[in-house]
Kinemage of the C-alpha trace (Angstrom):
@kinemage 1
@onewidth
@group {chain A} dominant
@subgroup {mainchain}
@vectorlist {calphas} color= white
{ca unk a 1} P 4.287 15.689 -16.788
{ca unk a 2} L 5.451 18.659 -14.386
{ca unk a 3} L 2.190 18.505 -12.644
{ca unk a 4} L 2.216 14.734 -12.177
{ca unk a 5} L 6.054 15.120 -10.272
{ca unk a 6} L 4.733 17.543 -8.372
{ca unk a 7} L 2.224 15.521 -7.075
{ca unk a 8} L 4.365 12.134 -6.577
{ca unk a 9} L 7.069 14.363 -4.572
{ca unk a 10} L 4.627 16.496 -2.661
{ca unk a 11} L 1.491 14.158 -1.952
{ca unk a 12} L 1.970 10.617 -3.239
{ca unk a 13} L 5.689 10.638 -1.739
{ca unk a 14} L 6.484 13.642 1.196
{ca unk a 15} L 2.682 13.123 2.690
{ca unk a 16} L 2.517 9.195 2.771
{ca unk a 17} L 5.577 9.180 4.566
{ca unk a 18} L 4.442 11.346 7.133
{ca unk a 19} L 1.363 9.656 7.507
{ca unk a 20} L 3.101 6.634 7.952
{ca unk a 21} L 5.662 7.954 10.373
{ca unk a 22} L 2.401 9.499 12.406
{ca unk a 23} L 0.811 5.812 12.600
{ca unk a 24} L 3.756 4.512 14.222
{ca unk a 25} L 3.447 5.901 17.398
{ca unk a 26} L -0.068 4.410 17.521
{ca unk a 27} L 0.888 0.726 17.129
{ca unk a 28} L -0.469 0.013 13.204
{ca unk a 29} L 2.755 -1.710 11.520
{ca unk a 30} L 0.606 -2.065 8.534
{ca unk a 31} L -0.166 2.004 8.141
{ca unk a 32} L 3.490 2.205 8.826
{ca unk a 33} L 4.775 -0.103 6.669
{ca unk a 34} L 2.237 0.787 3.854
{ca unk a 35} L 2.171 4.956 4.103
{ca unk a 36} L 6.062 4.950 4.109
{ca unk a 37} L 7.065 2.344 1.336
{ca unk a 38} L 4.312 4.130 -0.790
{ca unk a 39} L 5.662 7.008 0.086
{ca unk a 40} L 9.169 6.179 -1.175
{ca unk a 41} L 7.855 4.130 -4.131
{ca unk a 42} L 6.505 7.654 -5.316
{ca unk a 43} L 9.928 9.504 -4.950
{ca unk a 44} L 11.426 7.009 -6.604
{ca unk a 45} L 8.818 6.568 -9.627
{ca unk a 46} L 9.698 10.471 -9.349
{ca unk a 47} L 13.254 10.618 -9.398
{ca unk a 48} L 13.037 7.742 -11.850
{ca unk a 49} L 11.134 9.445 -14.621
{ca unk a 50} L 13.748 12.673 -13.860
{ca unk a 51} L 16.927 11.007 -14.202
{ca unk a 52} L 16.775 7.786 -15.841
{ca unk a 53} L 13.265 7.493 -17.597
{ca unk a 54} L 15.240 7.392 -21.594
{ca unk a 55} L 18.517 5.427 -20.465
{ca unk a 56} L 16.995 2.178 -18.647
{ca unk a 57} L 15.923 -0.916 -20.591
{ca unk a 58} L 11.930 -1.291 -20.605
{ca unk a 59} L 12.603 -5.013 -18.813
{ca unk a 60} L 14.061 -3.606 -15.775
{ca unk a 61} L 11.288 -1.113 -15.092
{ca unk a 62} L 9.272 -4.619 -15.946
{ca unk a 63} L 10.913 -6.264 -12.699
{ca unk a 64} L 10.389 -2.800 -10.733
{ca unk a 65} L 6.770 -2.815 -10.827
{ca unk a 66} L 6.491 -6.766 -10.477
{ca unk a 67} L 8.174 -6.210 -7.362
{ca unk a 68} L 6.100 -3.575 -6.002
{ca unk a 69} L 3.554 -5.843 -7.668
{ca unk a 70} L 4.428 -8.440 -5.120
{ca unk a 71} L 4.606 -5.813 -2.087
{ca unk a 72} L 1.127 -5.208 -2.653
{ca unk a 73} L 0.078 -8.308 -3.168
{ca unk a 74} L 1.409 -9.342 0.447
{ca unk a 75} L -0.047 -6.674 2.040
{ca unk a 76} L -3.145 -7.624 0.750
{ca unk a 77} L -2.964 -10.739 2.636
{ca unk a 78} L -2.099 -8.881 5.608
{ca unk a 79} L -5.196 -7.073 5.736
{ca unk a 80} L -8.095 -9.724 5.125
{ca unk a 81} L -9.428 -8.632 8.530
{ca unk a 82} L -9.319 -5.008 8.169
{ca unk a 83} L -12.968 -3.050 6.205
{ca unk a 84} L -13.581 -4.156 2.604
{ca unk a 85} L -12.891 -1.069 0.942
{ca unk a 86} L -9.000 -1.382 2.238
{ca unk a 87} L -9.193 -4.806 0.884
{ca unk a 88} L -10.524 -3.712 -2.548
{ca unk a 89} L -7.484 -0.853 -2.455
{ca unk a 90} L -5.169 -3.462 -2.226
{ca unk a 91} L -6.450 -6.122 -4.596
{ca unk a 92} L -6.848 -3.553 -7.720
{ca unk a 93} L -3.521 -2.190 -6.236
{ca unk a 94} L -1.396 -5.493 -6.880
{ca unk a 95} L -3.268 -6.339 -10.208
{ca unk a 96} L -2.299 -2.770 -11.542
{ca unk a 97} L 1.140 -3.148 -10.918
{ca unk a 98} L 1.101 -6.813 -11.955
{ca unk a 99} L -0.273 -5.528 -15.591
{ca unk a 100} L 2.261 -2.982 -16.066
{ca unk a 101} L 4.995 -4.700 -15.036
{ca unk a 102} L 4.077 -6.911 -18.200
{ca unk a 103} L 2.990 -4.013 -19.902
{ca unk a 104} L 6.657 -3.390 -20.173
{ca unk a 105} L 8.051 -7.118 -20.092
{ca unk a 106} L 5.220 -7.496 -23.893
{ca unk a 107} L 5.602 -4.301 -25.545
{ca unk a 108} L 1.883 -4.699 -25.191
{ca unk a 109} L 0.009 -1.415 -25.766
{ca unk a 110} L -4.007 -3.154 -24.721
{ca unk a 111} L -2.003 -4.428 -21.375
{ca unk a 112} L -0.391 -1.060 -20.566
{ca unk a 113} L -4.129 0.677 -21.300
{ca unk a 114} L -5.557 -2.080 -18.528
{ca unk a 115} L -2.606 -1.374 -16.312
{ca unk a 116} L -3.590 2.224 -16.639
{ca unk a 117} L -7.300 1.460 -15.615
{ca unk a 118} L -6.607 -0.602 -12.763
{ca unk a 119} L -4.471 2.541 -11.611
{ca unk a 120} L -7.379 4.928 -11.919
{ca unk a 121} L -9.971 2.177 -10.438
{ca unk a 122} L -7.242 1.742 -7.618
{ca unk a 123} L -7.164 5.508 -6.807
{ca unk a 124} L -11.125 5.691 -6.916
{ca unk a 125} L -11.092 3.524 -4.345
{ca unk a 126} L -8.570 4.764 -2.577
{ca unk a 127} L -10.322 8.214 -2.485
{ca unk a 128} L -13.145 6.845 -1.665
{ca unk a 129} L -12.002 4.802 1.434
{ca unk a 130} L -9.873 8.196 2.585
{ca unk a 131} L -13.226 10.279 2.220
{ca unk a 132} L -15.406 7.544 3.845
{ca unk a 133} L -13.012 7.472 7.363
{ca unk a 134} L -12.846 11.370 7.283
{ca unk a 135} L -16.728 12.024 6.869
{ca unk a 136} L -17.622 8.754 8.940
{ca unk a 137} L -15.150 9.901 12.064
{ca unk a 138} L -16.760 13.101 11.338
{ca unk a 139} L -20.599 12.301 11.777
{ca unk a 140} L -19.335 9.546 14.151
{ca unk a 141} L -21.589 7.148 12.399
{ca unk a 142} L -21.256 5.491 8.596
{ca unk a 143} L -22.371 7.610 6.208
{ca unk a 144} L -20.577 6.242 3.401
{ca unk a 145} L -19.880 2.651 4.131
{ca unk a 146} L -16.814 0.406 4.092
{ca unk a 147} L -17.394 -2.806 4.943
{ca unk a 148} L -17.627 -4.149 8.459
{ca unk a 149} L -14.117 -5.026 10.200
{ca unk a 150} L -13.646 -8.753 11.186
{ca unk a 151} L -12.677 -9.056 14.495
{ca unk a 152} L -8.759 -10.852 15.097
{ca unk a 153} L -8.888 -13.573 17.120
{ca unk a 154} L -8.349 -13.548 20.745
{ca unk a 155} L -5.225 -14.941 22.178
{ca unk a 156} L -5.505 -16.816 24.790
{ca unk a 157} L -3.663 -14.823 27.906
{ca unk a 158} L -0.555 -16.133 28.888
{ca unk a 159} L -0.187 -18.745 31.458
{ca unk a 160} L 0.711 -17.265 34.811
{ca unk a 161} L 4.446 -18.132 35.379
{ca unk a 162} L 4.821 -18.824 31.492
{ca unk a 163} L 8.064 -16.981 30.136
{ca unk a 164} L 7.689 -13.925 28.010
{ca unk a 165} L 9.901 -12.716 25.038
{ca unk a 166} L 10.918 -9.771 26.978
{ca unk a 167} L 12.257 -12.064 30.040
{ca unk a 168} L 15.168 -13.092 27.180
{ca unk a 169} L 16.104 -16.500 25.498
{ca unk a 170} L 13.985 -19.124 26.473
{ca unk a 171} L 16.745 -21.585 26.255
{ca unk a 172} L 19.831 -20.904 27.747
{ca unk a 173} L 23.507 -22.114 26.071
């Protein structure tokens, strides 16, 4: 178990926070938001397993999971746009933590085992995605592919005259 808190302190926690903090400055709320809450989840799941893993109740690390079940599962919807491989990170990443968390609510040994599997198919992915981007930026063409990006809308450009957010309220009391 040593090496596995090594890792979620070093890479899965210290790392994805930096990664997120270093996507902020480049606009992406979603690398942001994702790098840096993953990044705490795994200090906490650390910390957790270090401190408290024997003295809390199995239905309370149930409702922990569920929640970061539910995280996930919103930031999948935030990124139906964005390269299928991303998508596929997310969807196996909200069913994992959606089997776990009843893994623990059931008692259920088969459910934790699935749980399990969706974490490993989750990090394939996952590596797979990070090695595509690397080798893809690298050759500057797609070696290993990832799905093609859907374009966002365009927003249609402000009326000239029209009142921004940044000129304040746009009623006054």
């Amino acid at each position: 178990m040593g090496m596995v808190l090594a890792l979620a302190f070093a890479y899965g926690g210290t790392a994805q926070i930096i990664a997120g903090v270093l996507e902020l400055p480049r606009g992406n709320t979603f690398g942001t938001t994702a790098f840096i809450s993953y990044g705490a989840f795994w200090w906490s799941f650390a910390l957790f397993v270090v401190f408290f893993h024997d003295k809390v109740p199995a239905a309370f690390v149930g409702w922990y999971l569920f929640m970061w079940g539910v995280f996930a599962f919103y930031m999948w919807l935030a990124i139906f746009r964005a390269n299928t491989a991303l998508q596929l990170v997310f969807l196996a990443l909200w069913i994992t933590f959606f089997l776990l968390a009843a893994s623990e609510w059931t008692g259920s040994a088969a459910i934790h085992h699935a749980g399990g599997y969706g974490g490993l198919v989750t990090a394939v992915l996952a590596f797979y995605l990070s090695a595509a981007e690397v080798i893809n930026e690298a050759y500057g063409r797609s070696v290993l592919p990832i799905g093609a990006r859907r374009p966002r809308a365009e927003r249609p450009a402000p009326r000239r005259g029209a009142p921004r957010l940044a000129d304040g309220p746009l009623l006054k009391v």
